[in-house]
C-alpha positions in Angstrom: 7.2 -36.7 -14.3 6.2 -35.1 -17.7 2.6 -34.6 -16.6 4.1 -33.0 -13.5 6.1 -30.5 -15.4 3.2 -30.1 -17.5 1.3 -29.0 -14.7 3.9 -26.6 -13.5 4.5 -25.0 -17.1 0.2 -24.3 -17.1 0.4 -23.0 -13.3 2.9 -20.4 -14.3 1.2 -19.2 -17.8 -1.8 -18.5 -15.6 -0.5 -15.9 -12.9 0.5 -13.1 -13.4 3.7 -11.3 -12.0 3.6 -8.8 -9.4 5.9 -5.8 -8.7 6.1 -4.6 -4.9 7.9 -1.3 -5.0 9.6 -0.8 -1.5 10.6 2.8 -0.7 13.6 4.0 0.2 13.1 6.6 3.2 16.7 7.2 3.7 16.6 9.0 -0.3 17.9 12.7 -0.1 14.6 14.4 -0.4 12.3 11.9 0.9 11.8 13.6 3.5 11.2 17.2 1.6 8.4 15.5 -0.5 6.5 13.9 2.4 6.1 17.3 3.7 5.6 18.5 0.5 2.8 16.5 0.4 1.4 16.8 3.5 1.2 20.5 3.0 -0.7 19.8 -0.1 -3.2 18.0 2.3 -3.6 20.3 5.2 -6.8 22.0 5.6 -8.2 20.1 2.7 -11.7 19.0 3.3 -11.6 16.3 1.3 -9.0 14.7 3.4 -10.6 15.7 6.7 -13.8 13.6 5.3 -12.1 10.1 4.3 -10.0 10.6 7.7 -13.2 11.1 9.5 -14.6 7.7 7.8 -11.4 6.2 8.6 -11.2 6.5 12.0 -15.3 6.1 12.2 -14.9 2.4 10.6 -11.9 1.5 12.2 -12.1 -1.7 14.5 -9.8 -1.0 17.2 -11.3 -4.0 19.2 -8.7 -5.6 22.1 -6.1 -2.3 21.1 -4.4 -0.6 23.7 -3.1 2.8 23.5 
């Protein structure tokens, strides 16, 4: 049983923690600041190119519309 907890103690020094952030849509303003930045965006051609590449390498195989 030691060697077990051992084991346990070793696995858990090794990984490392990980924060998942969920966001909260329903926040007053959310919606303000998606437009916000989605204005920001529009007409950019920057954005136009990786949407481009996006949609380009995109396997839609067995998708319906």
């Amino acid at each position: 049983m030691e060697n077990d907890l051992t084991n346990y103690q070793k696995r858990d020094e090794d990984l490392s923690q990980l924060l998942i952030l969920r966001i909260d849509t329903q926040h007053k303003g959310f919606a303000d600041e998606c437009k916000r930045q989605s204005t920001l965006l529009n007409n950019d051609h920057q954005e136009d190119e990786i949407l481009c590449f996006l949609d380009a390498s995109a396997d839609r195989t067995g998708w319906k519309a």
